[in-house]
N, C-alpha and C positions, 0 to 999 in steps of 0.2 A: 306638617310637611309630609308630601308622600312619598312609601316606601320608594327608595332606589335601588330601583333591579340591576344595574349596572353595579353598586357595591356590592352586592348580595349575590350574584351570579358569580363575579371574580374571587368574590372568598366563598362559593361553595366550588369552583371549577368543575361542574359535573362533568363535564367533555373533554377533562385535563391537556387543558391549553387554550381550547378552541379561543377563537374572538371573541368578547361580549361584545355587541354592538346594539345600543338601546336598549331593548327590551329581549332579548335574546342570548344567548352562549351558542356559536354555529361554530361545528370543523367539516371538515369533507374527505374521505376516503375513498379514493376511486371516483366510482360512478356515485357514492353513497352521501348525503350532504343531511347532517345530522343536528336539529336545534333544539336547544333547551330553555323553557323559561319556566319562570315563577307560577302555577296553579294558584290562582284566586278562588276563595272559598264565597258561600251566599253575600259573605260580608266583603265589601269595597274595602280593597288595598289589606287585607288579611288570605295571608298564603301559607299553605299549609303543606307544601311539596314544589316539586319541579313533573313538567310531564316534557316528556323524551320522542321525538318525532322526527323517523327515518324517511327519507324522500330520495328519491331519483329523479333523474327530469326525465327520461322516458316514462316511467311509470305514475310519478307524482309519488302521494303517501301514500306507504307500503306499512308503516309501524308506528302505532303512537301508546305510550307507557306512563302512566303514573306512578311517581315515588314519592312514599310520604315523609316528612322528616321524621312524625313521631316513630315509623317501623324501622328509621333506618338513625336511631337516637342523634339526629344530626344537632338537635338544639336544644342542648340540657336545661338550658337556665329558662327557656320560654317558655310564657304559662302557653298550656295546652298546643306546645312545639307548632306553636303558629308566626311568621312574621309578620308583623304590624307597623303600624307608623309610628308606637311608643316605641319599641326595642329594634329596629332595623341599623338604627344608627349605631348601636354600641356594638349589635351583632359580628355586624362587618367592619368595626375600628377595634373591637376588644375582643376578639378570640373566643367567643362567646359560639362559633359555628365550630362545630367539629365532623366534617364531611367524609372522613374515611371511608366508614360502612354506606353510605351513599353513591359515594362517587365507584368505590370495589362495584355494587347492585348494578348501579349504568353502565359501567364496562362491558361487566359479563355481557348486560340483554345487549348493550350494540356489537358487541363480537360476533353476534350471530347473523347479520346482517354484513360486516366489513371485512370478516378473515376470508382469505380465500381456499377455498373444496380443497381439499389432498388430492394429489395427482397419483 
């Protein structure tokens, strides 16, 4: 069975809240429309992060960020903090994801992008 980025994306919520929609986590702030998905490694359906890409429609992409689980201890129990098609399932049914220090990481870098200048 292949990994489901739809369970995996709503229990890591990098974008805390945003939509998952297929293969994606999208919010939008402002002008600013921001999506996150799963980073796939050499290996098929083995992901080892989420990469974070800030857009405008005037501009197109302005910003794109990889986070890795293992720097951000998102997945204690994962051999070599990768998601796979063995442990995806129990990941996102058994509390097996622990997203704090990842999702805090994504914050910061899009705040830099979405807050707005001091007047």
């Amino acid at each position: 069975m292949p990994v489901s980025h739809t369970c995996i994306l709503t229990a890591l919520d990098v974008l805390d809240g945003g939509a998952v929609e297929g293969r994606v986590q999208i919010t939008r702030s402002g002008p600013v429309i921001i999506t996150a998905h799963l980073h796939e490694t050499i290996r098929q359906d083995v992901y080892d992060g989420v990469t974070v890409i800030v857009t405008t429609l005037a501009a197109g992409e302005i910003a794109r960020n990889f986070f890795s689980f293992s720097q951000h201890s998102t997945l204690p129990k994962a051999e070599n903090s990768k998601v796979t098609t063995d442990n995806h399932h129990d990941m996102a049914m058994g509390g097996d994801i622990t997203p704090a220090r990842l999702r805090s990481s994504v914050a910061t870098y899009i705040a830099h992008f979405t807050e707005s200048p001091a007047s």
